[in-house]
PDB file of N, CA, C and O in Angstrom:
ATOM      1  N   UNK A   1       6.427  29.398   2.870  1.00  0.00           N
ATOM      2  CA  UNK A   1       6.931  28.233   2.182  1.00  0.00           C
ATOM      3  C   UNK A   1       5.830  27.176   2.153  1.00  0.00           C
ATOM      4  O   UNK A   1       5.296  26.718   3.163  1.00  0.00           O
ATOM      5  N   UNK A   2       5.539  26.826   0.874  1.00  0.00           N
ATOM      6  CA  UNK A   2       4.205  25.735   0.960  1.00  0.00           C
ATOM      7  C   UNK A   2       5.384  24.455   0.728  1.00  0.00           C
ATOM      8  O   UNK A   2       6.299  24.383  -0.092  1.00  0.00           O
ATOM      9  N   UNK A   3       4.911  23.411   1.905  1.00  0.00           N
ATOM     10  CA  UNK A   3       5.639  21.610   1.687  1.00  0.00           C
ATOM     11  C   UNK A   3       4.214  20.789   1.665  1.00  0.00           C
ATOM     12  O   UNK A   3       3.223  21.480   1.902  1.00  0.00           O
ATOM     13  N   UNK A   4       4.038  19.635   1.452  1.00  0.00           N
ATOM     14  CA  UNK A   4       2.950  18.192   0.596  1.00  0.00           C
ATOM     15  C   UNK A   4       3.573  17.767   2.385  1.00  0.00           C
ATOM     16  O   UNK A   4       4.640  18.048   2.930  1.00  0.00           O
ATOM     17  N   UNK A   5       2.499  17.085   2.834  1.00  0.00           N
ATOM     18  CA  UNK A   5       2.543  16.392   4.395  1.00  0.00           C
ATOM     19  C   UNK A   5       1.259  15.757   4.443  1.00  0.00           C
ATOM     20  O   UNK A   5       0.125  16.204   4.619  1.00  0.00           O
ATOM     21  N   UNK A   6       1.865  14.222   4.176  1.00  0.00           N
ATOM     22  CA  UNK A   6       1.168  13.007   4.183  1.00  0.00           C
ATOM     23  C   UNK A   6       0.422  12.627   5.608  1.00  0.00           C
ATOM     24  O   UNK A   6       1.129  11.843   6.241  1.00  0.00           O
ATOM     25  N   UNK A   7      -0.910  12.989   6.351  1.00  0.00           N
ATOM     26  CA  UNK A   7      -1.514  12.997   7.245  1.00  0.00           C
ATOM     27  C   UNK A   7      -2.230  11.222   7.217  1.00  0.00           C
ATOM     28  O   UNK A   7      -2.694  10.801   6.157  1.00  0.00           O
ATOM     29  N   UNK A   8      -2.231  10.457   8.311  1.00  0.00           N
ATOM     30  CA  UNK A   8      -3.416   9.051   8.006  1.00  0.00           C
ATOM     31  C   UNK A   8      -4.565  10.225   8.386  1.00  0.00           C
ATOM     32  O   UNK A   8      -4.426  11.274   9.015  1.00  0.00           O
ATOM     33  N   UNK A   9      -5.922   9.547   7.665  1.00  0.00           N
ATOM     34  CA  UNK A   9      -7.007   9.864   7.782  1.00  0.00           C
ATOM     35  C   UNK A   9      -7.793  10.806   9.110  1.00  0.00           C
ATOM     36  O   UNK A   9      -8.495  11.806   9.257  1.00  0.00           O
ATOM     37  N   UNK A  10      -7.175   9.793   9.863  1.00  0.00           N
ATOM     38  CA  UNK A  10      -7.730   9.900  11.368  1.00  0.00           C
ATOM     39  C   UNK A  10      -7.470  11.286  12.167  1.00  0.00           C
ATOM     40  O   UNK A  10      -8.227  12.123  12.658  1.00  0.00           O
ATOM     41  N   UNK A  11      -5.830  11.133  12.064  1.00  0.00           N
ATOM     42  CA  UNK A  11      -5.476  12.491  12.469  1.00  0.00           C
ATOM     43  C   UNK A  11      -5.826  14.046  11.866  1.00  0.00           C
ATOM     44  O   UNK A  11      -5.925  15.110  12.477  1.00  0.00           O
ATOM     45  N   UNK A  12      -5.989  13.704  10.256  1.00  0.00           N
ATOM     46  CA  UNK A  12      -6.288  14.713   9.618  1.00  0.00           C
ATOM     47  C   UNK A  12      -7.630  15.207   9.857  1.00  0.00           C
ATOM     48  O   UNK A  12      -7.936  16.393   9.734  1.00  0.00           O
ATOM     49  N   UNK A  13      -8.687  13.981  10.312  1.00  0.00           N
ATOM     50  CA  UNK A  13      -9.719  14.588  10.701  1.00  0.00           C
ATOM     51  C   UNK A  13     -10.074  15.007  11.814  1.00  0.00           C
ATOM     52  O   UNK A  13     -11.141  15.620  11.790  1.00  0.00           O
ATOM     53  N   UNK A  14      -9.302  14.855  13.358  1.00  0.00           N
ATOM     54  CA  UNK A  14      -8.965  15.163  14.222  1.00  0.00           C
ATOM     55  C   UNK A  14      -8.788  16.765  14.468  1.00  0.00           C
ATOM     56  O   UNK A  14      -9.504  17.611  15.005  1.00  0.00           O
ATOM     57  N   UNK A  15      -7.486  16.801  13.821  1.00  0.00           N
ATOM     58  CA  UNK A  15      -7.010  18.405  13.406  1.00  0.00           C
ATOM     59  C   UNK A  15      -7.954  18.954  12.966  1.00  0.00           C
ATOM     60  O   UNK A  15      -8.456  19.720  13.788  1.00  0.00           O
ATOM     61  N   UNK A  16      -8.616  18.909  11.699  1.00  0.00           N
ATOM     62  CA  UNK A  16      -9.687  19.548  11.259  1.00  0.00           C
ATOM     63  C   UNK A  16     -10.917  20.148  11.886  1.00  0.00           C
ATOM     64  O   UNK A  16     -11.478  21.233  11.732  1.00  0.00           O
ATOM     65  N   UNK A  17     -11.152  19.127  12.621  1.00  0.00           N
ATOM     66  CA  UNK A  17     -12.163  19.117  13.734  1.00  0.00           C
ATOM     67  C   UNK A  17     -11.785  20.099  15.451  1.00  0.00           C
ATOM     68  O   UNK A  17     -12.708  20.551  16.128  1.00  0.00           O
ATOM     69  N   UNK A  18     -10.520  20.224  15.795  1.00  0.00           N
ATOM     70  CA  UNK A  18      -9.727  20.921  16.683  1.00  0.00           C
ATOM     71  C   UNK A  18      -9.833  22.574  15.822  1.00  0.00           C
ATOM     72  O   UNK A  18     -10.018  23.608  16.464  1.00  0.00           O
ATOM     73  N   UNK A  19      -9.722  22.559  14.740  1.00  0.00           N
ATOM     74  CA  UNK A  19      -9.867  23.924  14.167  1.00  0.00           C
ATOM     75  C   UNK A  19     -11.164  24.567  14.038  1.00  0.00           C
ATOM     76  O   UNK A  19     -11.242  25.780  14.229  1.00  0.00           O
ATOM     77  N   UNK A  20     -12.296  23.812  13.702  1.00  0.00           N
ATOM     78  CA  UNK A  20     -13.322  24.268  13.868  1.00  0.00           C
ATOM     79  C   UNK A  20     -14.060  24.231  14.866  1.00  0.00           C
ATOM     80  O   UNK A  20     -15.252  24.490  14.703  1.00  0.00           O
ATOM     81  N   UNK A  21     -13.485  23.846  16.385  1.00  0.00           N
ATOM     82  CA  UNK A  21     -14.060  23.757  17.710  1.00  0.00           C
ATOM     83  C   UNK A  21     -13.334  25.209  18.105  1.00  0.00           C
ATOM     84  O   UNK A  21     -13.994  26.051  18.713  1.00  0.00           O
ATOM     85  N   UNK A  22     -11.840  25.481  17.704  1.00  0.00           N
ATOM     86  CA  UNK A  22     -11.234  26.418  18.133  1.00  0.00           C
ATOM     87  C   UNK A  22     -12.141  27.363  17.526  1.00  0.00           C
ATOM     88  O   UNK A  22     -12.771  28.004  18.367  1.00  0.00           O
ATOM     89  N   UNK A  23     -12.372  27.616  16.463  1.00  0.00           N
ATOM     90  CA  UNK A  23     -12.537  29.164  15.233  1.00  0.00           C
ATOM     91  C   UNK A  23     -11.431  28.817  14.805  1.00  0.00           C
ATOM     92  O   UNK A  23     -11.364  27.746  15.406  1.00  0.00           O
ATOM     93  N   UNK A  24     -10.558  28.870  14.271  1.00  0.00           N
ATOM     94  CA  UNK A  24      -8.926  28.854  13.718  1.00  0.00           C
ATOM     95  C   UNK A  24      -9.113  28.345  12.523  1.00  0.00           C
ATOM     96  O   UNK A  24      -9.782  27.343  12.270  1.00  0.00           O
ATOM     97  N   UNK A  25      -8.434  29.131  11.641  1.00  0.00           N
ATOM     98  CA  UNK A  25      -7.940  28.172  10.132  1.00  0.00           C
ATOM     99  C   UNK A  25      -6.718  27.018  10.648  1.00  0.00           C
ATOM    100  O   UNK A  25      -5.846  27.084  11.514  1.00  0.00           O
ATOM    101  N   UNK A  26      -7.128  25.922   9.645  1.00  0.00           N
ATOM    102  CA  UNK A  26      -6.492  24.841   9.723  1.00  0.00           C
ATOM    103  C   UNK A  26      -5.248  24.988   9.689  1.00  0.00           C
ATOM    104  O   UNK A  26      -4.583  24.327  10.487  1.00  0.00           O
ATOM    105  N   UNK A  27      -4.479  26.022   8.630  1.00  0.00           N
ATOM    106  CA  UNK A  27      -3.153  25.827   8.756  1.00  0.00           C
ATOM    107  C   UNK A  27      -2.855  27.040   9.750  1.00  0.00           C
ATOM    108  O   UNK A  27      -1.735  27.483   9.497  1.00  0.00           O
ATOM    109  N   UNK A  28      -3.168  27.389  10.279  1.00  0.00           N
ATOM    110  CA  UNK A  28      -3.080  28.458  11.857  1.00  0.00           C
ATOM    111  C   UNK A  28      -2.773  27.549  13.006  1.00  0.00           C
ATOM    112  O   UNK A  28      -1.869  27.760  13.815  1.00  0.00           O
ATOM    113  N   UNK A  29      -3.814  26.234  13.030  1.00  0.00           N
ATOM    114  CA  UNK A  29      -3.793  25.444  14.181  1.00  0.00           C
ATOM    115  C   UNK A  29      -2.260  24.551  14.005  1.00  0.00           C
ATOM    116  O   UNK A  29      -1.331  24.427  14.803  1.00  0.00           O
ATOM    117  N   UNK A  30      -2.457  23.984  12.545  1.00  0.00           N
ATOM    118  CA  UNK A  30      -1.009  23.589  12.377  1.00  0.00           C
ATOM    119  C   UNK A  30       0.203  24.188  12.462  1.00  0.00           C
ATOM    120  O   UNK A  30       1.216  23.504  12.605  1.00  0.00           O
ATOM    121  N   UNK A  31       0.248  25.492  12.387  1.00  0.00           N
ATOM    122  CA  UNK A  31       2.073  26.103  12.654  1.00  0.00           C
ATOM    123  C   UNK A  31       1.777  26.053  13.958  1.00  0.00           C
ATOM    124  O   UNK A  31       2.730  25.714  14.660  1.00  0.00           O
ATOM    125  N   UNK A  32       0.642  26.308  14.590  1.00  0.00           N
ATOM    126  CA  UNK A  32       1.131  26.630  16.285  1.00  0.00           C
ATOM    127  C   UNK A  32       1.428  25.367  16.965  1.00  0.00           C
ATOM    128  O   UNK A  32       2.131  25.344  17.975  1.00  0.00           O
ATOM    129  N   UNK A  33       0.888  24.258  16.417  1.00  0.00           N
ATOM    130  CA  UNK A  33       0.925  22.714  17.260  1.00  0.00           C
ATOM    131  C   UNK A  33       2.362  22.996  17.130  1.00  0.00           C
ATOM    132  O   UNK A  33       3.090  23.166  18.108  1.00  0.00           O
ATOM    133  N   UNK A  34       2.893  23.058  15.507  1.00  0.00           N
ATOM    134  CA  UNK A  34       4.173  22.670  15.686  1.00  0.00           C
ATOM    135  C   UNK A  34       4.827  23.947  16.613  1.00  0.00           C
ATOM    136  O   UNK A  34       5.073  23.512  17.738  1.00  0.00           O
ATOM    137  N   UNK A  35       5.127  25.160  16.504  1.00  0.00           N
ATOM    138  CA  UNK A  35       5.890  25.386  16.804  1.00  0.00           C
ATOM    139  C   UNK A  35       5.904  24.915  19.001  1.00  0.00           C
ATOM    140  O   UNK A  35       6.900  24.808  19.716  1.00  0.00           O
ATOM    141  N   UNK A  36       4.330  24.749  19.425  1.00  0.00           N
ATOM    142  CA  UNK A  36       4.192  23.949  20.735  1.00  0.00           C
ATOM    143  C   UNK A  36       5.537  22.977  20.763  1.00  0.00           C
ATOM    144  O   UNK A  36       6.551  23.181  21.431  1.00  0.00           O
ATOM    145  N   UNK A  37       5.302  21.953  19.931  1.00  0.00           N
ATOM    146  CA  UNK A  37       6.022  21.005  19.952  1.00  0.00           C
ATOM    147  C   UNK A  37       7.702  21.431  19.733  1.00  0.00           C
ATOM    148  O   UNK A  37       8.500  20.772  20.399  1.00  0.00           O
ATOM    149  N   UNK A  38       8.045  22.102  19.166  1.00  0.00           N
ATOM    150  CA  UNK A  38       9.529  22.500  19.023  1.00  0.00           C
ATOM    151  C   UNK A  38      10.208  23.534  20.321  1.00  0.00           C
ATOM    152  O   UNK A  38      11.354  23.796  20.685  1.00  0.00           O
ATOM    153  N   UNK A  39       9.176  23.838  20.657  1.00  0.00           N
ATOM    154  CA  UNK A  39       9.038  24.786  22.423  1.00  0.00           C
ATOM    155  C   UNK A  39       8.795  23.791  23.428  1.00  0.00           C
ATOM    156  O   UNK A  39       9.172  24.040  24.573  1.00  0.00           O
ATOM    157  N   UNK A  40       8.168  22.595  23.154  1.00  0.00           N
ATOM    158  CA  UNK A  40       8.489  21.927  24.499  1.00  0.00           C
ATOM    159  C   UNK A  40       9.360  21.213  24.819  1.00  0.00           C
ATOM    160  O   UNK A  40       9.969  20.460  24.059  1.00  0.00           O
ATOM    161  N   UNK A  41       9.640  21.422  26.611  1.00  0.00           N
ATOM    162  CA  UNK A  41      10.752  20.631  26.911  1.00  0.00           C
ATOM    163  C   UNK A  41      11.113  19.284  26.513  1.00  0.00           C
ATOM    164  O   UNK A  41      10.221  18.474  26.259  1.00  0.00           O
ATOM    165  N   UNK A  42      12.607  18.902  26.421  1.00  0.00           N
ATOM    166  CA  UNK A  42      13.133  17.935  26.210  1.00  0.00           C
ATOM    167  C   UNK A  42      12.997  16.988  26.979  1.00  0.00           C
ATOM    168  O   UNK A  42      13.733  17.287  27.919  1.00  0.00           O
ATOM    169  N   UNK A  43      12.383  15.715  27.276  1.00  0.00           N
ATOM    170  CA  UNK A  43      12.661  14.572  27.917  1.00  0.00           C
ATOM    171  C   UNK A  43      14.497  14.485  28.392  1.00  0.00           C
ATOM    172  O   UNK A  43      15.405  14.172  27.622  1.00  0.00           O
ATOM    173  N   UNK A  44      14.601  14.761  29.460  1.00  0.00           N
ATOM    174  CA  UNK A  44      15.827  14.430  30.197  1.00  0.00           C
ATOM    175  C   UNK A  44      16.470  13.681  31.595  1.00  0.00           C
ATOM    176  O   UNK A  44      16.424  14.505  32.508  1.00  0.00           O
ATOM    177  N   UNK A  45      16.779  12.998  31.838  1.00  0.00           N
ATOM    178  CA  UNK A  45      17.185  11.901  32.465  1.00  0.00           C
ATOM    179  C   UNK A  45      16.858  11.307  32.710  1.00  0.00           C
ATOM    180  O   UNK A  45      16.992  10.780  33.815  1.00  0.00           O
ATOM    181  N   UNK A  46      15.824  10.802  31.327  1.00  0.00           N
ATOM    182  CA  UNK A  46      14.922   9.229  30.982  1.00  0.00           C
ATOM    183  C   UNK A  46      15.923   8.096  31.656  1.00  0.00           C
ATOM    184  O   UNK A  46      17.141   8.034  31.490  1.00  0.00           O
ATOM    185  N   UNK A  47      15.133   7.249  32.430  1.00  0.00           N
ATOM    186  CA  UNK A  47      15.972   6.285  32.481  1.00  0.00           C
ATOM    187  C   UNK A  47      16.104   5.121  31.738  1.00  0.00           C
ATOM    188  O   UNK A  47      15.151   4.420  31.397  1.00  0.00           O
ATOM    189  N   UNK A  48      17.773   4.809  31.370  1.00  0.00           N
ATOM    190  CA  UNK A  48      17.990   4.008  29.880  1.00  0.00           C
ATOM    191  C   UNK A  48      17.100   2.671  30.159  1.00  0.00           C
ATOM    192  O   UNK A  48      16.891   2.231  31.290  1.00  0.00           O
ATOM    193  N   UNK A  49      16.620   2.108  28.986  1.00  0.00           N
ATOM    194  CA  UNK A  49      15.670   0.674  28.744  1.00  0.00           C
ATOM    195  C   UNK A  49      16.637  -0.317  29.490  1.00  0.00           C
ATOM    196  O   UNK A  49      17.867  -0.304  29.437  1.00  0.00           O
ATOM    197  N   UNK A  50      15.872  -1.137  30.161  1.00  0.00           N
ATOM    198  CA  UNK A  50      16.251  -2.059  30.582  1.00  0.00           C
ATOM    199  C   UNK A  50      16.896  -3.092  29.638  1.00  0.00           C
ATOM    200  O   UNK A  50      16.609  -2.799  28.477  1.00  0.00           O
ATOM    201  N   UNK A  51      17.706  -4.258  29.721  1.00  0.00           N
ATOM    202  CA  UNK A  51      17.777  -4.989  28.586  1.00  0.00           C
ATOM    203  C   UNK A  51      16.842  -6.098  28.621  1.00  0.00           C
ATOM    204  O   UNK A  51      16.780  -6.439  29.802  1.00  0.00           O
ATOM    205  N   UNK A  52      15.987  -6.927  27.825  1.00  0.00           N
ATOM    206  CA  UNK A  52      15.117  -7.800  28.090  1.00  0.00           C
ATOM    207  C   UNK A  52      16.011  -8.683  27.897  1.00  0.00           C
ATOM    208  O   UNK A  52      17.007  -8.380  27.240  1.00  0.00           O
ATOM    209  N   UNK A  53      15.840 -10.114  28.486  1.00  0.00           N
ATOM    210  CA  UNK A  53      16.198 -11.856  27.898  1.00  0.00           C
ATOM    211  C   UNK A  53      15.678 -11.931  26.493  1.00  0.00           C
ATOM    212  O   UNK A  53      14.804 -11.146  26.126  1.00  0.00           O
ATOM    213  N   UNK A  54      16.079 -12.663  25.849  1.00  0.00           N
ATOM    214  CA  UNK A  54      15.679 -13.134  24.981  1.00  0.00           C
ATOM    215  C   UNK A  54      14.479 -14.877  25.143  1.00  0.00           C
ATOM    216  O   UNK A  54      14.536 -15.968  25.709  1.00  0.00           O
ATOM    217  N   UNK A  55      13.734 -14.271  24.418  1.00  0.00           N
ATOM    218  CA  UNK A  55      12.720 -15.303  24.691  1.00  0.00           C
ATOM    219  C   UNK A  55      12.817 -16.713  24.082  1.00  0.00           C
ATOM    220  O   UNK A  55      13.247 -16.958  22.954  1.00  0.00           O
ATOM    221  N   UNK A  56      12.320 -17.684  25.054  1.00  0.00           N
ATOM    222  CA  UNK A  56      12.300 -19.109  25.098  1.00  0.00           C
ATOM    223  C   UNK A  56      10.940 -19.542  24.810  1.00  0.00           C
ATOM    224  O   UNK A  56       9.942 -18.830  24.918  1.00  0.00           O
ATOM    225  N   UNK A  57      10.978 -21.212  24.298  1.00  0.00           N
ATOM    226  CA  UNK A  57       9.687 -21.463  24.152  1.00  0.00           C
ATOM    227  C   UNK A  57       9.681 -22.962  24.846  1.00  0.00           C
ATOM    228  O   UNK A  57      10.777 -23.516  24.936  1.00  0.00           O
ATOM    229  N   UNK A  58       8.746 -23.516  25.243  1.00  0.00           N
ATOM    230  CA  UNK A  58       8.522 -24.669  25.379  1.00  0.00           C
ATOM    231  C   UNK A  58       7.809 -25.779  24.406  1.00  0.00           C
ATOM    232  O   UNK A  58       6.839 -25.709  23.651  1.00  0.00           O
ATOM    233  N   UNK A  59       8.576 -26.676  24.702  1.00  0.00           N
ATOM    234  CA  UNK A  59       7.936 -27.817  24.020  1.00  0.00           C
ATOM    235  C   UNK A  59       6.466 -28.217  24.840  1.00  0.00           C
ATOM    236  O   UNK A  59       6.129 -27.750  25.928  1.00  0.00           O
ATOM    237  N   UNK A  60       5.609 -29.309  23.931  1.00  0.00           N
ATOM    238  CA  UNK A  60       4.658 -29.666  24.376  1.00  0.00           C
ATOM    239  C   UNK A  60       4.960 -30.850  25.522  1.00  0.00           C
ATOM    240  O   UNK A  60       4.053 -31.296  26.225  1.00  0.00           O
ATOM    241  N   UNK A  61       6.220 -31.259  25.613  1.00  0.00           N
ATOM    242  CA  UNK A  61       6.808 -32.248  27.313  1.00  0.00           C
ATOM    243  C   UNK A  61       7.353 -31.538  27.867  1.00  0.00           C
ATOM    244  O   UNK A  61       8.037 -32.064  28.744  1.00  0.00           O
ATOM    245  N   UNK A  62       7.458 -29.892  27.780  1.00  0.00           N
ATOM    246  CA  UNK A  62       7.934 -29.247  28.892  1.00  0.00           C
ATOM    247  C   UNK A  62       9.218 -28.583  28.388  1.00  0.00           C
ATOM    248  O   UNK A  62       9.323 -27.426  28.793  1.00  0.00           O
ATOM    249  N   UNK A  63      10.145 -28.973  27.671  1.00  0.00           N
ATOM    250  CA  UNK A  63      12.063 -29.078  27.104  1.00  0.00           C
ATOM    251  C   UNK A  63      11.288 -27.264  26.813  1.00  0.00           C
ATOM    252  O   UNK A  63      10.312 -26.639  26.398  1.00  0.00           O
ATOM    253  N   UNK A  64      12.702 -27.171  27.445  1.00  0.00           N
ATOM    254  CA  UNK A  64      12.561 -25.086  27.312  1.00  0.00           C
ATOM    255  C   UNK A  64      13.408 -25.740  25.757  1.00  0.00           C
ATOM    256  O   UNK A  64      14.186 -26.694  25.734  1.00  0.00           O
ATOM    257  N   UNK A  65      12.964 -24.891  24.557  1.00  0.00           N
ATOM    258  CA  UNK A  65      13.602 -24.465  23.524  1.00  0.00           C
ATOM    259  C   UNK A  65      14.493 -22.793  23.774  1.00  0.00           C
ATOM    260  O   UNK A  65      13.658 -21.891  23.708  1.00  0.00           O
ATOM    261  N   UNK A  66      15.717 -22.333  23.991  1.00  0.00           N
ATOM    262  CA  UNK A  66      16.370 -21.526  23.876  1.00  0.00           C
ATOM    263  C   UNK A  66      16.156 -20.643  22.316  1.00  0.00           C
ATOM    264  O   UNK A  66      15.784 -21.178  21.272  1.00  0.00           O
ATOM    265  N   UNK A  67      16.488 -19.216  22.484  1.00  0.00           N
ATOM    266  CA  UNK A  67      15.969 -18.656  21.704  1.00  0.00           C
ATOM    267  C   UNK A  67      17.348 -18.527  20.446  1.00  0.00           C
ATOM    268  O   UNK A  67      18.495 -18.408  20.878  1.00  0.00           O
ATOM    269  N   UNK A  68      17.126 -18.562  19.085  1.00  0.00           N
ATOM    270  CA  UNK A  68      18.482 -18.546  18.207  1.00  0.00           C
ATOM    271  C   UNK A  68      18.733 -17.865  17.702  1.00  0.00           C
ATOM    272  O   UNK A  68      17.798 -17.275  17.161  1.00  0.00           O
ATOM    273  N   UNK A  69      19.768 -17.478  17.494  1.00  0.00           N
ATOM    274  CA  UNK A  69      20.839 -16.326  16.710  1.00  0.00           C
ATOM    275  C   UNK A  69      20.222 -16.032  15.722  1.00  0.00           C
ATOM    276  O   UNK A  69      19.246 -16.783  15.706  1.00  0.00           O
ATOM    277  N   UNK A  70      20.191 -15.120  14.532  1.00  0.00           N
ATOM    278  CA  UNK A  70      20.163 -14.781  12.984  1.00  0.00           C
ATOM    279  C   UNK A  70      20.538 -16.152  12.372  1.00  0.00           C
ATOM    280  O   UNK A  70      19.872 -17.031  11.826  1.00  0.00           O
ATOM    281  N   UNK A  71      22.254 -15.966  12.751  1.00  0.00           N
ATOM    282  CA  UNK A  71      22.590 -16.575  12.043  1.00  0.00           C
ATOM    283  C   UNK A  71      22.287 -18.185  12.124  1.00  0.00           C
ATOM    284  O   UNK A  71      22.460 -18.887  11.128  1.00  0.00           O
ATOM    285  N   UNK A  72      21.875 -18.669  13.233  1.00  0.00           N
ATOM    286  CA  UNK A  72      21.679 -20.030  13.668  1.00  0.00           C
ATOM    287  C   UNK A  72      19.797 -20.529  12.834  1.00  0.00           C
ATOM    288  O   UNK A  72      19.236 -21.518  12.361  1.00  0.00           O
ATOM    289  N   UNK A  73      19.547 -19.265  13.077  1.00  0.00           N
ATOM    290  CA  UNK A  73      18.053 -19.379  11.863  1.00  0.00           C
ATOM    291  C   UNK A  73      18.545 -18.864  10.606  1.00  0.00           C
ATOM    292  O   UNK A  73      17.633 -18.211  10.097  1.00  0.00           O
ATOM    293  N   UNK A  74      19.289 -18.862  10.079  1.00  0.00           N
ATOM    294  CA  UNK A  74      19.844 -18.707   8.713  1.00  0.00           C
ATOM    295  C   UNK A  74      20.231 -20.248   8.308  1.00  0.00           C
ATOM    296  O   UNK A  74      19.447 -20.743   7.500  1.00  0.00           O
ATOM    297  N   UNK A  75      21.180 -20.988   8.684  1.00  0.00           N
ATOM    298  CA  UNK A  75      21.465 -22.283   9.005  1.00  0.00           C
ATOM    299  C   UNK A  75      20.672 -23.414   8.719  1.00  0.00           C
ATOM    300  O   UNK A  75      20.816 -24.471   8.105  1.00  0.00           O
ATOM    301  N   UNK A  76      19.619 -22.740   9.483  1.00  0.00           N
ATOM    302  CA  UNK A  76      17.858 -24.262   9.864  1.00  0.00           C
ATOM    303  C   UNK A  76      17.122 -24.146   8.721  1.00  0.00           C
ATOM    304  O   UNK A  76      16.471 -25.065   8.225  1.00  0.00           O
ATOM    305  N   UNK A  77      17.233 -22.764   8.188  1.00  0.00           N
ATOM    306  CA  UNK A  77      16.690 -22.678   7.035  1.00  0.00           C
ATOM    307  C   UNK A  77      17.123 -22.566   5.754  1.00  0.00           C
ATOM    308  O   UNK A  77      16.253 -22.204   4.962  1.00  0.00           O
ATOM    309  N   UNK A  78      18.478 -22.819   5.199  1.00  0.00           N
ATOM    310  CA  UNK A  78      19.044 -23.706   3.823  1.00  0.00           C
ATOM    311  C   UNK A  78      19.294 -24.857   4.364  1.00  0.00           C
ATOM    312  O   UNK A  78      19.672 -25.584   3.445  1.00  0.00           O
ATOM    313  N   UNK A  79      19.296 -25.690   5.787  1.00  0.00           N
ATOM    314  CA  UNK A  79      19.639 -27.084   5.913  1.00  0.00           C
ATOM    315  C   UNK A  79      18.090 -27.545   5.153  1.00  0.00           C
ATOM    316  O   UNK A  79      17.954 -28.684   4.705  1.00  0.00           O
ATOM    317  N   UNK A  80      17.138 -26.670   5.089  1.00  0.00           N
ATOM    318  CA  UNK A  80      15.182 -27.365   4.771  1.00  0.00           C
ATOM    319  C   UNK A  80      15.636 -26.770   3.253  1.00  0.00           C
ATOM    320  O   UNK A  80      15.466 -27.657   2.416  1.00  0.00           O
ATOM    321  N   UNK A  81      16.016 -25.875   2.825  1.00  0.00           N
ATOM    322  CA  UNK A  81      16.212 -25.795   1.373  1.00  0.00           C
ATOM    323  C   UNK A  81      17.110 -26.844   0.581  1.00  0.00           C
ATOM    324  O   UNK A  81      16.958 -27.500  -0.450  1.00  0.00           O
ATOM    325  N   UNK A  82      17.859 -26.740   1.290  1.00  0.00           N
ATOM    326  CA  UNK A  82      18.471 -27.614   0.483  1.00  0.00           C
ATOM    327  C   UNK A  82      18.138 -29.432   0.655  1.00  0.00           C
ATOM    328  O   UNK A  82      18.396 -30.238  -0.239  1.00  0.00           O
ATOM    329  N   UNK A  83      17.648 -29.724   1.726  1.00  0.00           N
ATOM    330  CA  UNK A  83      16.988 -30.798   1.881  1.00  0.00           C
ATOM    331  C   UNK A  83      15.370 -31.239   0.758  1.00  0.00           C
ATOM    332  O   UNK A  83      14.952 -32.238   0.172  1.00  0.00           O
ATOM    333  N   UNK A  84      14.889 -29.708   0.978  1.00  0.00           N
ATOM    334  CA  UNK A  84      13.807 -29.659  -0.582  1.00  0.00           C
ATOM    335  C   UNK A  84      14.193 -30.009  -1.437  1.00  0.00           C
ATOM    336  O   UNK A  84      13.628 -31.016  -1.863  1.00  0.00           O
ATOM    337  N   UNK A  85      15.149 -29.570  -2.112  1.00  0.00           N
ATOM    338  CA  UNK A  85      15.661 -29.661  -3.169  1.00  0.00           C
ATOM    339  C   UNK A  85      16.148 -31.041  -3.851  1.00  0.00           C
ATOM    340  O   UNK A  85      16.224 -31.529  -4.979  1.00  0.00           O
ATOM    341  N   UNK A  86      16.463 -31.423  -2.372  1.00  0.00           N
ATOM    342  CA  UNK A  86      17.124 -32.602  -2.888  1.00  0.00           C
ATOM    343  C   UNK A  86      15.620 -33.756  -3.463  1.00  0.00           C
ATOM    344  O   UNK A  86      15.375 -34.464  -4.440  1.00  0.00           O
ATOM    345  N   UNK A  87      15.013 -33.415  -2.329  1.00  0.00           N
ATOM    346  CA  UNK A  87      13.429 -34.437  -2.473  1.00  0.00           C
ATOM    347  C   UNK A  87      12.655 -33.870  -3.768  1.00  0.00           C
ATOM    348  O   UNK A  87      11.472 -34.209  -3.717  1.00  0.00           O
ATOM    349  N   UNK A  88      12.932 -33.184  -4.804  1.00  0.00           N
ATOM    350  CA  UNK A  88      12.506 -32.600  -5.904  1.00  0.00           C
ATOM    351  C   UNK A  88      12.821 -32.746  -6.998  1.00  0.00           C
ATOM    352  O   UNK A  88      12.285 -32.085  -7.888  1.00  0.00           O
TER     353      UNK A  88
END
């Protein structure tokens, strides 16, 4: 089965270069990476991500600024649109 597989540069020349260090045709080296990769074990009883805080900023006198919602930066920003607008 021939499929089109969009490589960045880097890697493609990587691979290329792994095939001609091996001896191997290029698409030889490629079915075996993959089928490596579909044969190796599963990552299992990763432990789940921590949850981070959400980040704060400070003012230049120190005042912690708290970090805002979507929707609370949705808000700040048509209260400045529509404040444009009006000055226009």
């Amino acid at each position: 089965m021939r499929i089109f597989v969009e490589l960045p540069d880097l890697i493609f020349q990587e691979v290329k270069m792994r095939a001609d260090q091996q001896g191997v045709e290029l698409h030889d080296l490629l079915v075996s990476s993959i089928i490596a990769g579909m044969n190796a074990p599963r990552a299992t009883g990763a432990s789940p991500m921590m949850p981070v805080p959400l980040p704060y900023f400070r003012q230049p006198n120190g005042t912690v600024v708290p970090a805002r919602s979507n929707a609370e930066l949705h808000a700040i920003l048509e209260e400045g649109d529509i404040a444009d607008h009006r000055q226009a």
